[in-house]
DRENDO-1510 file (C-alpha; in Angstrom, 1 decimal, always signed):
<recs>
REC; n; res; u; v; w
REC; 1; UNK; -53.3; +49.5; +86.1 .
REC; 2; UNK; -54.3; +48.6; +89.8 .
REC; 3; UNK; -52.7; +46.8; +92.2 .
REC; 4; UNK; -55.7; +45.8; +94.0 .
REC; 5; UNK; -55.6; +42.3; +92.4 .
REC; 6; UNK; -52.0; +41.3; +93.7 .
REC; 7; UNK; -51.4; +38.1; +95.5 .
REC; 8; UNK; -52.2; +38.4; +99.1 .
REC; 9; UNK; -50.6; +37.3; +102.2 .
REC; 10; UNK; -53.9; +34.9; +102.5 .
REC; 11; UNK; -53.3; +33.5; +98.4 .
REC; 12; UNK; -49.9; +32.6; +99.8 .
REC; 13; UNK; -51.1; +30.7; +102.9 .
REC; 14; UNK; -53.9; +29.0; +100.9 .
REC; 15; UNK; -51.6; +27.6; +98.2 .
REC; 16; UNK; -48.8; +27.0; +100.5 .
REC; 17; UNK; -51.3; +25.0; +102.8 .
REC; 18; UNK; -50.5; +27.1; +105.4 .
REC; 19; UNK; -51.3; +29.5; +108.4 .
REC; 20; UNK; -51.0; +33.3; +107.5 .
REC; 21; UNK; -48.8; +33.3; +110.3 .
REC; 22; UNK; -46.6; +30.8; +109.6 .
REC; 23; UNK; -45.9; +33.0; +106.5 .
REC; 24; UNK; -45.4; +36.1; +108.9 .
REC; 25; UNK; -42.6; +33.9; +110.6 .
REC; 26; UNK; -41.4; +32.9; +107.6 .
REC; 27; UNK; -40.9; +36.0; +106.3 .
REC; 28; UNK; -39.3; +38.0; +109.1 .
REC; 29; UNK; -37.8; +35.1; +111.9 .
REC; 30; UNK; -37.4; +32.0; +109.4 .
REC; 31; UNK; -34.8; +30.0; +111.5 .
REC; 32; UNK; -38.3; +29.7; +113.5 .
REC; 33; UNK; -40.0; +27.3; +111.0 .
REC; 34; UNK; -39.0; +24.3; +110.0 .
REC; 35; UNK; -37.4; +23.7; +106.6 .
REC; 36; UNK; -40.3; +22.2; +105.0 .
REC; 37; UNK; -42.7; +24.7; +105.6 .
REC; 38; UNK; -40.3; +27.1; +104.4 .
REC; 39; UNK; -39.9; +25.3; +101.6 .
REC; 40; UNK; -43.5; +25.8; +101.0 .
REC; 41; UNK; -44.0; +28.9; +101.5 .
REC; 42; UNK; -41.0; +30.3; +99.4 .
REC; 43; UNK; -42.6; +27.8; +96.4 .
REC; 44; UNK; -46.0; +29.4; +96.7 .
REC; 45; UNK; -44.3; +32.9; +96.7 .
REC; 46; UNK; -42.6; +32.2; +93.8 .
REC; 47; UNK; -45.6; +30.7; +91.9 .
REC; 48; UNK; -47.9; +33.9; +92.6 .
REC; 49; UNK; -45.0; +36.3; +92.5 .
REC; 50; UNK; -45.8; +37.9; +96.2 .
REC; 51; UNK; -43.8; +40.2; +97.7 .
REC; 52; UNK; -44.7; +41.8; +101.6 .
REC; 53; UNK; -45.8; +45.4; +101.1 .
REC; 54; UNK; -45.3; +46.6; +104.5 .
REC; 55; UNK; -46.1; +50.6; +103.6 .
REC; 56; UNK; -49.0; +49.6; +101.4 .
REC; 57; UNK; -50.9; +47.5; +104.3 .
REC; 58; UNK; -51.0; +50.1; +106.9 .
REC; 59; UNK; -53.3; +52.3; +104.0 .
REC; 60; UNK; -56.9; +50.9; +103.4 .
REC; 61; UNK; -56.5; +52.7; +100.2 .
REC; 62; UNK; -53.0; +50.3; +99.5 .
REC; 63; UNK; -51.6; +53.5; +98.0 .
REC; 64; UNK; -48.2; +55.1; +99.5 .
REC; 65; UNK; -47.7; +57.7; +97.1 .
REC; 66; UNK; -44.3; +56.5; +96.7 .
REC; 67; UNK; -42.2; +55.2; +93.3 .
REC; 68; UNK; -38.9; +53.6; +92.9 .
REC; 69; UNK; -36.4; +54.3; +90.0 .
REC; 70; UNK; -33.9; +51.3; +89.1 .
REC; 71; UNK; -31.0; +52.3; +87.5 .
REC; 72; UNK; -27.9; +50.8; +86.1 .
REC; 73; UNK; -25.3; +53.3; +87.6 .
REC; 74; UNK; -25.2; +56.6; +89.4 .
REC; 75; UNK; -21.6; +57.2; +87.9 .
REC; 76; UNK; -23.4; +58.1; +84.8 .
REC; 77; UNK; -24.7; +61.3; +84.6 .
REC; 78; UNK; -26.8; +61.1; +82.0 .
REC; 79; UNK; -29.5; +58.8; +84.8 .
REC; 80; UNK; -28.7; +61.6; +87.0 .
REC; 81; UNK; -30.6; +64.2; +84.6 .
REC; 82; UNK; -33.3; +62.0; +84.1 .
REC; 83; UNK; -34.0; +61.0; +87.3 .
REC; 84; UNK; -33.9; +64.3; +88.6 .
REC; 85; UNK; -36.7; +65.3; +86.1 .
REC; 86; UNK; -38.6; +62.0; +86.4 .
REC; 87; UNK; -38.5; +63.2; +90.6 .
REC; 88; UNK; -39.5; +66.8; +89.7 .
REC; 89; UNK; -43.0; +65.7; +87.7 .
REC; 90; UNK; -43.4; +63.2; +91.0 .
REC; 91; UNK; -43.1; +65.8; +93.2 .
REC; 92; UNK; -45.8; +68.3; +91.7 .
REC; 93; UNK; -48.2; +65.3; +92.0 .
REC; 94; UNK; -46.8; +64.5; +95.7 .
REC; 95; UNK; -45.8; +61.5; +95.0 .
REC; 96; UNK; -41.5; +60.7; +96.5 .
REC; 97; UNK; -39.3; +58.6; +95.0 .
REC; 98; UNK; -37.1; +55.7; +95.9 .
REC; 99; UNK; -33.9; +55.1; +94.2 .
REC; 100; UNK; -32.1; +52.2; +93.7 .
REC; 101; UNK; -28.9; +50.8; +91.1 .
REC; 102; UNK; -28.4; +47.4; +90.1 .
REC; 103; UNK; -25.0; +47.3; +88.3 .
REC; 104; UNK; -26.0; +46.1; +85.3 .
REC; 105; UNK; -26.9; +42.6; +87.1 .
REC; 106; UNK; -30.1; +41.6; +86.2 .
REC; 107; UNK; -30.6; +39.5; +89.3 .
REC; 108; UNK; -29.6; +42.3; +91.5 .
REC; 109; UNK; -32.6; +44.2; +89.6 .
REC; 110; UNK; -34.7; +41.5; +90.4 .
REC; 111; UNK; -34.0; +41.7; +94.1 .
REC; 112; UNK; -34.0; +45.4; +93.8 .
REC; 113; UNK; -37.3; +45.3; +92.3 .
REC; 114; UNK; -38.6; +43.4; +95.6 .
REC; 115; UNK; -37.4; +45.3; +98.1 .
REC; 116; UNK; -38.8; +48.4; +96.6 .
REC; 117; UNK; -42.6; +46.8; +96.5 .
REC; 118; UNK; -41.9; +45.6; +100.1 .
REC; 119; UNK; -41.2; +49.2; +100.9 .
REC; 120; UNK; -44.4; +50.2; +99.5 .
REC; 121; UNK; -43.4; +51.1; +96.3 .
REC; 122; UNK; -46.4; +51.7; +94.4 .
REC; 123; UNK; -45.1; +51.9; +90.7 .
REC; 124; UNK; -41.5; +51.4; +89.4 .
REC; 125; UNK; -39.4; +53.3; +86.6 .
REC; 126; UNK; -36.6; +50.7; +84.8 .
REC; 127; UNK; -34.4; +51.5; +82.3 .
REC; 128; UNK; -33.7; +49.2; +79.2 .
REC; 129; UNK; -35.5; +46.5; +77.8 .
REC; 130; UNK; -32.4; +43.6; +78.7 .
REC; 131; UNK; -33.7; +41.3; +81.9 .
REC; 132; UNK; -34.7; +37.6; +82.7 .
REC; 133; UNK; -38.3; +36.4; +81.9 .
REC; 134; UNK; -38.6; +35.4; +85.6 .
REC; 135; UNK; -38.0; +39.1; +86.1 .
REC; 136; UNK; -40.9; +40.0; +83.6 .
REC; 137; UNK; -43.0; +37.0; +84.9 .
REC; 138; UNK; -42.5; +38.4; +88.6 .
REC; 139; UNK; -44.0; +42.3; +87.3 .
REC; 140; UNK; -46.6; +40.7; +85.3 .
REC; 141; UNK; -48.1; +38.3; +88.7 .
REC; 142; UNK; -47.6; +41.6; +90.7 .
REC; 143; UNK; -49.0; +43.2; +88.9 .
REC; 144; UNK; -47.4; +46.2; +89.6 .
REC; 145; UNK; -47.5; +49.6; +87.4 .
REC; 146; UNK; -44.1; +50.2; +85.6 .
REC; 147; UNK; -42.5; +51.6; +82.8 .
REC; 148; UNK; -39.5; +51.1; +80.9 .
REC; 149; UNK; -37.3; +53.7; +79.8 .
REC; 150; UNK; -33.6; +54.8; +77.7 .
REC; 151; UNK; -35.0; +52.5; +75.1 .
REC; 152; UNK; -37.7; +52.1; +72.6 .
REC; 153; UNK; -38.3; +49.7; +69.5 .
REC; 154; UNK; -40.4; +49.8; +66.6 .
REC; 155; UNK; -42.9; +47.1; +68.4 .
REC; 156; UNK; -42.6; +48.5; +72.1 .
REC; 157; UNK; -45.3; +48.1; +74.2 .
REC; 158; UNK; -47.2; +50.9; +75.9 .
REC; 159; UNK; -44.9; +50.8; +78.8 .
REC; 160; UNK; -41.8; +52.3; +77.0 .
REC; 161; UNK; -40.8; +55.7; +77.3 .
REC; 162; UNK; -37.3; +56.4; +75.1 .
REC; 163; UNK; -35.3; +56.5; +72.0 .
REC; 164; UNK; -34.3; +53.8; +69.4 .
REC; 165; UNK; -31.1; +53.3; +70.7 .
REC; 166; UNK; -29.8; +51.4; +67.2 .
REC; 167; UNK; -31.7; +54.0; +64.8 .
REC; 168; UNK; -29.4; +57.1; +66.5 .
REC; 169; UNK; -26.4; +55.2; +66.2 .
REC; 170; UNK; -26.8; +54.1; +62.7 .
REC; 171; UNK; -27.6; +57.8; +61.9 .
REC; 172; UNK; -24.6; +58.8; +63.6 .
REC; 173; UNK; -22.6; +56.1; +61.8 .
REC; 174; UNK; -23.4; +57.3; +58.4 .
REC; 175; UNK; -22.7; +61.3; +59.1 .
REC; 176; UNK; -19.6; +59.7; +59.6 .
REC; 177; UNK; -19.1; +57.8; +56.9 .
REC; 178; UNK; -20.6; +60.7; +54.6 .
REC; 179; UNK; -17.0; +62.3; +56.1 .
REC; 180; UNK; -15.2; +59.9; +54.2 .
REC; 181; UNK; -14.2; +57.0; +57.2 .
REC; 182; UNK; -13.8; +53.5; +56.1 .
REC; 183; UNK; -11.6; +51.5; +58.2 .
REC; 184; UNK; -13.8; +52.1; +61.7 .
REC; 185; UNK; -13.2; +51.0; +65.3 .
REC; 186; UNK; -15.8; +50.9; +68.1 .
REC; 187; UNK; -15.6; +51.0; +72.1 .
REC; 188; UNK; -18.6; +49.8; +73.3 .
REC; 189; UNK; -20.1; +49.6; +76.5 .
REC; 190; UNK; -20.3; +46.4; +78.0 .
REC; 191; UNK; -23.4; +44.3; +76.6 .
REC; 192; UNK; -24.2; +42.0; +79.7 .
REC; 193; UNK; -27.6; +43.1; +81.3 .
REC; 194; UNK; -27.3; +46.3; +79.0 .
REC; 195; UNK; -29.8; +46.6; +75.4 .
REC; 196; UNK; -28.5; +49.9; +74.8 .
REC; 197; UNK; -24.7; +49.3; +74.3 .
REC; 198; UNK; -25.6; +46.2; +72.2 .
REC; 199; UNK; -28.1; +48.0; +70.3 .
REC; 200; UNK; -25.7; +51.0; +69.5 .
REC; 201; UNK; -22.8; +48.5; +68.2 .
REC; 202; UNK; -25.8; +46.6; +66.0 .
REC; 203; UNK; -26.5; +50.2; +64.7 .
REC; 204; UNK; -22.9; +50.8; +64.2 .
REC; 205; UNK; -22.5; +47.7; +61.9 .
REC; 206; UNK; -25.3; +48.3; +60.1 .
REC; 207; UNK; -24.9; +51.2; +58.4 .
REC; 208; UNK; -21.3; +50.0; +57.6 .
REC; 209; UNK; -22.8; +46.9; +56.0 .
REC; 210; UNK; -25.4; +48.9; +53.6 .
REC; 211; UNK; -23.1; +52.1; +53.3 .
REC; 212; UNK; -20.5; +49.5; +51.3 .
REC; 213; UNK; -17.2; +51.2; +49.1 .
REC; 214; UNK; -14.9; +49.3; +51.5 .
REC; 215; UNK; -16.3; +50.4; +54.8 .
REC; 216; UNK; -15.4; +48.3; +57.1 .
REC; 217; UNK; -15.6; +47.8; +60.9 .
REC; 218; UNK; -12.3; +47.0; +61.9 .
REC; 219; UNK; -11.7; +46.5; +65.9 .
REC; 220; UNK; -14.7; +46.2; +68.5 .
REC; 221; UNK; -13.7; +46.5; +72.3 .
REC; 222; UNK; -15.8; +46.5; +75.4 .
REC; 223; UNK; -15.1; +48.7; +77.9 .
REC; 224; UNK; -17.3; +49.3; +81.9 .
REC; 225; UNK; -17.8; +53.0; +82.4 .
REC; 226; UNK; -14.9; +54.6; +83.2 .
REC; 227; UNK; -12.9; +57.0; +82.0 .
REC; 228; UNK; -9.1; +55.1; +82.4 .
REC; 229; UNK; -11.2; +52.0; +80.3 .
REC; 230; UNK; -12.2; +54.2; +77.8 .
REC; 231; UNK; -8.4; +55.2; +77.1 .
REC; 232; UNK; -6.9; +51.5; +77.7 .
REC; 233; UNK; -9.4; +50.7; +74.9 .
REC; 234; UNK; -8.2; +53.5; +73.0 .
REC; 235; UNK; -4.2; +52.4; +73.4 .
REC; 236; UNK; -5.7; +48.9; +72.6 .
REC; 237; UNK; -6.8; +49.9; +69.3 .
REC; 238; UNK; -4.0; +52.4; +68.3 .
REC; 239; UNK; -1.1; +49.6; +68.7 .
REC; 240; UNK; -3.0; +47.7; +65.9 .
REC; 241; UNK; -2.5; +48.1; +62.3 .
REC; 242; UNK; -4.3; +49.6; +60.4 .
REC; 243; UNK; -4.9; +51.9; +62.7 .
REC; 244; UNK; -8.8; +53.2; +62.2 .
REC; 245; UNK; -9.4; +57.0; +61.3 .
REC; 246; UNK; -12.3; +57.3; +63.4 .
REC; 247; UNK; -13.4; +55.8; +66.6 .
REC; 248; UNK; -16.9; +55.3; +67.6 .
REC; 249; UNK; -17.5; +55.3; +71.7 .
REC; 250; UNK; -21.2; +53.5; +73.4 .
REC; 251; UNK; -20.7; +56.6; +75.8 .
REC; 252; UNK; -18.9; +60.0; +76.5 .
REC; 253; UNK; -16.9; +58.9; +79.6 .
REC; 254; UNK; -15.8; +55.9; +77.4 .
REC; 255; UNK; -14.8; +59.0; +74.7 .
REC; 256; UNK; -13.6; +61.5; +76.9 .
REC; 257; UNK; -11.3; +59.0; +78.3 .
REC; 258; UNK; -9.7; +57.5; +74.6 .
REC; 259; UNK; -9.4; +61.6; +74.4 .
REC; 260; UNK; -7.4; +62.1; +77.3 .
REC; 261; UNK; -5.2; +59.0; +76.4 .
REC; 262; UNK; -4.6; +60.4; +73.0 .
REC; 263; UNK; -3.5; +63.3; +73.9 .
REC; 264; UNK; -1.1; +61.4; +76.7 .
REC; 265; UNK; +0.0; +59.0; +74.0 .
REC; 266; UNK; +0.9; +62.3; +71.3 .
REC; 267; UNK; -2.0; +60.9; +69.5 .
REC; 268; UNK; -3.5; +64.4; +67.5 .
REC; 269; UNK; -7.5; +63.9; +67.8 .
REC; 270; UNK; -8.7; +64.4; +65.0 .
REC; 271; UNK; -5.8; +64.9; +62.5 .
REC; 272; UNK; -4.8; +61.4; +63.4 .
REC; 273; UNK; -7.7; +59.8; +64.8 .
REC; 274; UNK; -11.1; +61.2; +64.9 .
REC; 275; UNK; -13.9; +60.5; +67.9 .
REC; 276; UNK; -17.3; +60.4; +68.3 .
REC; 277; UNK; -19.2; +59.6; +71.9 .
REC; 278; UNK; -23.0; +58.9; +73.2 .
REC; 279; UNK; -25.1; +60.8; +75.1 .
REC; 280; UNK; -24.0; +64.4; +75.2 .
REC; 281; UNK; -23.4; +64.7; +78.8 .
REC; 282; UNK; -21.8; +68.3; +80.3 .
REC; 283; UNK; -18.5; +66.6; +79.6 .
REC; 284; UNK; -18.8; +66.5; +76.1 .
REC; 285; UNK; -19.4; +70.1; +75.2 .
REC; 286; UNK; -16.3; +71.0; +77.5 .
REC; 287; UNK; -13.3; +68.7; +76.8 .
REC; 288; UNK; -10.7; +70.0; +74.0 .
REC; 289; UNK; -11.3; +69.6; +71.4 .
REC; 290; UNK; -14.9; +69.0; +72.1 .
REC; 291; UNK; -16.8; +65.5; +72.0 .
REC; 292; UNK; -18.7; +65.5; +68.4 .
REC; 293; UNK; -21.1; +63.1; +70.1 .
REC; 294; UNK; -25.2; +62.0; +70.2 .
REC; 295; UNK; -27.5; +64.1; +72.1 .
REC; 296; UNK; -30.1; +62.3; +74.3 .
REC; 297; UNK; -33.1; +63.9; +75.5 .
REC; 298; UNK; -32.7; +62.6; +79.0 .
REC; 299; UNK; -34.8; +65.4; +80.3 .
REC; 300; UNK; -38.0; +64.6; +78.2 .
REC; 301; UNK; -37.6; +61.1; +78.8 .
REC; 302; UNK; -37.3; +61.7; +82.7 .
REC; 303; UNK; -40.2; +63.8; +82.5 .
REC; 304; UNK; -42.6; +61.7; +79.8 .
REC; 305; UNK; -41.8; +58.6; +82.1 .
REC; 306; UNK; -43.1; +60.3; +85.2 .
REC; 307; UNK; -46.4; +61.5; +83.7 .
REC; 308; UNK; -46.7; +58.0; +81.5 .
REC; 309; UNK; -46.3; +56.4; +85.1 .
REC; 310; UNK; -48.6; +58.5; +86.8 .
REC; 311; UNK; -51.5; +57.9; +84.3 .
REC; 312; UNK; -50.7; +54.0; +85.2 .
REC; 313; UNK; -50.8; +54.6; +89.0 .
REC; 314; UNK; -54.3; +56.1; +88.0 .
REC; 315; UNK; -55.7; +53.2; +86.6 .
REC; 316; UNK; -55.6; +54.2; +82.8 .
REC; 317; UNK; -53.2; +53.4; +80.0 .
REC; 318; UNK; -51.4; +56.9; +79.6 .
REC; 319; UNK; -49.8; +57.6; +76.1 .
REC; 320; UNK; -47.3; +55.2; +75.6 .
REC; 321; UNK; -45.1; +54.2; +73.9 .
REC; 322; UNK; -43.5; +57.5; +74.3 .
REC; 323; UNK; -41.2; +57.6; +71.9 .
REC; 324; UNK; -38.3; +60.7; +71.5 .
REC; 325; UNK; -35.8; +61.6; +69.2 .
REC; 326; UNK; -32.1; +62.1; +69.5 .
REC; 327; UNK; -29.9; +64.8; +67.8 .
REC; 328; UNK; -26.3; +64.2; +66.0 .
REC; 329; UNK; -23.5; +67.1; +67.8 .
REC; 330; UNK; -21.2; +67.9; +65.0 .
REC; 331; UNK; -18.0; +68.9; +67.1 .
REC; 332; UNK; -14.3; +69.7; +66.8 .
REC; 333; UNK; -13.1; +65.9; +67.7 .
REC; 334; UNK; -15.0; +64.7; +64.3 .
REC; 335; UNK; -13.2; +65.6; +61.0 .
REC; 336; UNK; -12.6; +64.2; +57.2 .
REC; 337; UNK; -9.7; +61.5; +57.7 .
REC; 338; UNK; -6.2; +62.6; +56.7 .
REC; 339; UNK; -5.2; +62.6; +52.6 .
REC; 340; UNK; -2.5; +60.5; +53.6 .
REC; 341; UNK; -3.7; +57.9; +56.3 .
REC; 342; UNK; -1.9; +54.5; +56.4 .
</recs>
């Protein structure tokens, strides 16, 4: 995909009715020129989705060799892996990297998005599939290379790089149930601006719903990602009855953290209680006991979205959909439920 074909500085001025430099003023001194004008020119920015590309206009080629990377968060370390090997396939093609989070707040993306095109950004890497069709309308007029990543659907297009976020949780879900768990609680992430937590609570419920024999989903919370909301959602849950035998966690901060509250609150993990996380982050493997939890190929899918990325700065289609695979972690914080739990 090129970007040869983006709206100009002159498609702006034409549409607008306007000098190229009253767009320049615009742009960088607007108290200059008069509201009406501005109101113009903002209009006919919006309609062709234009963004200045300051790096981009110095080069006759319109190239930078630079990328941005969106992400939600850098608390979570699970981006942090795959950005870092998303940077190190850049890198061998000499292409840098520009970072950037949004918060999970799709207009902050939006604006995100923007700046990193007027920074010469020639390509971008998202993550998750959950933003505004303005946002998507705004890509599709640029016209700028992307792909989309940490999710992937049975009718993704060829810009996804990831993992069925719904398939791994419903196969998680039934290992446990195969255990024996029927009355089940959930602590989700939150599922504003954020596919993946909502697709991981849909793949929760569903393999409840066809697994039957008095399964039953009991107590859903939300919780942002931190470990002291993961164990207020835990206490939450525990002072209701029935108390659920097993717990299932969006993440493994949100995990780690009902862990640590359990073991504040004299709660046994998993004679009492059992837990199961998301992602298999360092954490997981190292908390006691240890987080029985989802493994994510964040690695592969840092380094697929580079190359798929690459192939898209070059003009051709790549091989997407990439799509990876997820593994279940069978660990000490997962066992049968008690004989005798109330």
């Amino acid at each position: 995909m090129s970007r040869a074909n983006a709206p100009t500085l002159e498609d702006v001025a034409r549409l607008a009715g306007v000098s190229t430099a009253s767009i320049s003023r615009a742009l960088n001194d607007p108290d200059k020129v008069a509201k009406p004008t501005r109101d113009k020119i903002e209009k006919a920015i919006d309609a062709l989705g234009y963004t200045p590309n300051f790096g981009g206009r110095a080069l006759a080629s319109n190239r930078t060799n630079t990328v941005g990377a969106i992400i939600p968060t850098m608390a979570n370390a699970m981006f942090a892996s795959g950005v870092q090997a998303f940077q190190e396939v850049l890198s061998e093609a000499g292409v840098n990297l520009l970072l950037a989070t949004t918060g999970y707040d799709p207009e902050q993306e939006l604006r995100q998005i923007k700046a990193l095109i007027a920074h010469g950004a020639d390509g971008l890497m998202l993550i998750g599939d959950a933003r505004p069709q303005t946002t998507r309308d705004f890509l599709d007029k640029r016209r700028i290379p992307h792909v989309i990543s940490w999710c992937f659907q049975p009718e993704a297009s060829p810009v996804h790089v990831g993992f069925d976020n719904r398939a791994a949780a419903y196969a998680a879900m039934q290992r446990v149930l195969a255990l024996g768990h029927r009355r089940i609680a959930m602590i989700c992430g939150v599922r504003a601006g954020n596919d993946r937590a909502g697709d991981r609570l849909d793949g929760v419920t569903a393999a409840i719903a066809d697994f039957g024999q008095g399964a039953e989903l009991i107590q859903v919370t939300e919780a942002r990602y931190r470990l002291e909301f993961g164990g207020d959602a835990f206490e939450a849950i525990m002072s209701h009855t029935p108390r659920p035998t097993v717990i299932m966690c969006g993440n493994d901060v949100l995990a780690a953290g009902a862990l640590k509250r359990a073991r504040e609150l004299g709660i046994d993990v998993p004679g009492t209680v059992s837990l199961v996380g998301f992602d298999d982050i360092g954490l997981a493997s190292v908390v006691t006991p240890p987080l029985a939890t989802v493994r994510v190929p964040q690695i592969e899918m840092g380094r697929a979205a580079a190359r798929l990325l690459l192939a898209r700065l070059g003009g051709q289609d790549g091989d997407g959909p990439v799509e990876l695979h997820t593994e279940f972690m069978p660990r000490a914080s997962l066992a049968p439920p008690a004989p005798d739990s109330p």
